[in-house]
C-alpha positions in Angstrom: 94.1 -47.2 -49.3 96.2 -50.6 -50.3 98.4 -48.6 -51.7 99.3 -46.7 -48.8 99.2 -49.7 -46.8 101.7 -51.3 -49.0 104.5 -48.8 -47.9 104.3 -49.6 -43.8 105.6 -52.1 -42.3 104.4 -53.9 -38.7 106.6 -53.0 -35.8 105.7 -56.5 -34.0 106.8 -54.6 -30.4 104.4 -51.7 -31.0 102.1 -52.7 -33.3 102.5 -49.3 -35.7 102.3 -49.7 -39.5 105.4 -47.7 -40.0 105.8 -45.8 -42.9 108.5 -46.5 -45.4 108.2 -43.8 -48.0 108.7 -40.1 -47.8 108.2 -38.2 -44.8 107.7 -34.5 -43.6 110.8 -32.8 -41.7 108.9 -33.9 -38.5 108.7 -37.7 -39.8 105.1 -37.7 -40.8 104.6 -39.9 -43.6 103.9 -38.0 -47.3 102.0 -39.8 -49.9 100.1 -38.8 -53.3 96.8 -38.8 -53.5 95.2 -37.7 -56.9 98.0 -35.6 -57.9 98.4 -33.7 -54.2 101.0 -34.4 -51.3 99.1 -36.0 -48.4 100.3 -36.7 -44.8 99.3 -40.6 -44.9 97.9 -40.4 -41.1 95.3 -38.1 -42.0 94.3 -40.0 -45.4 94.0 -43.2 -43.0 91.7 -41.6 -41.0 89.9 -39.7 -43.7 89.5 -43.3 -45.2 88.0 -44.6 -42.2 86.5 -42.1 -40.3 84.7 -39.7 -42.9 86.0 -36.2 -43.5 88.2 -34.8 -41.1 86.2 -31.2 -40.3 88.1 -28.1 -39.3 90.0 -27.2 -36.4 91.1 -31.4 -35.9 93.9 -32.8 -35.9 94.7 -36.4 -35.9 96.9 -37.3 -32.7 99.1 -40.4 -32.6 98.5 -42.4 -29.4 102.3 -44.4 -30.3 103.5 -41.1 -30.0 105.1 -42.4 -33.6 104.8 -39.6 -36.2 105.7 -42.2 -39.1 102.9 -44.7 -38.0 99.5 -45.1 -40.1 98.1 -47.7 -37.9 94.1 -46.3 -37.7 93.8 -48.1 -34.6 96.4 -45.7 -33.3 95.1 -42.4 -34.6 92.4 -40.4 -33.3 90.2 -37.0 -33.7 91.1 -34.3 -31.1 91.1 -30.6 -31.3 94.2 -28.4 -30.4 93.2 -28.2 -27.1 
């Protein structure tokens, strides 16, 4: 997890970690994890939260799809 915390940086106005790596054609941050592509967000939450089960997604209450800020992320479903 230090590692991907290493690659964000704190946006002082907002508060998100934003990521400075890779990212996704929708700006979602990419990391490697174990020799797999990973969308950081969800390996924050997976890190701090337990296993994410099927059928949630992590939403972004900054509305910021590059930010791994835990304290921003949360467990919803697609409704």
């Amino acid at each position: 997890m230090e590692r991907i915390r290493s690659n964000a940086t704190l946006d002082p106005e907002t508060g998100c970690h934003l990521w400075q790596r890779s990212t996704d054609r929708d700006g979602y941050a990419l990391s490697h994890l174990q020799g797999t592509t990973v969308q950081a967000h969800r390996a924050v939450v997976d890190w701090y939260e337990g296993p994410i089960e099927d059928g949630w997604q992590v939403h972004h209450d900054c509305h910021q799809p590059s930010c791994i800020n835990p304290n921003h992320l949360w467990l919803v479903t697609p409704g």
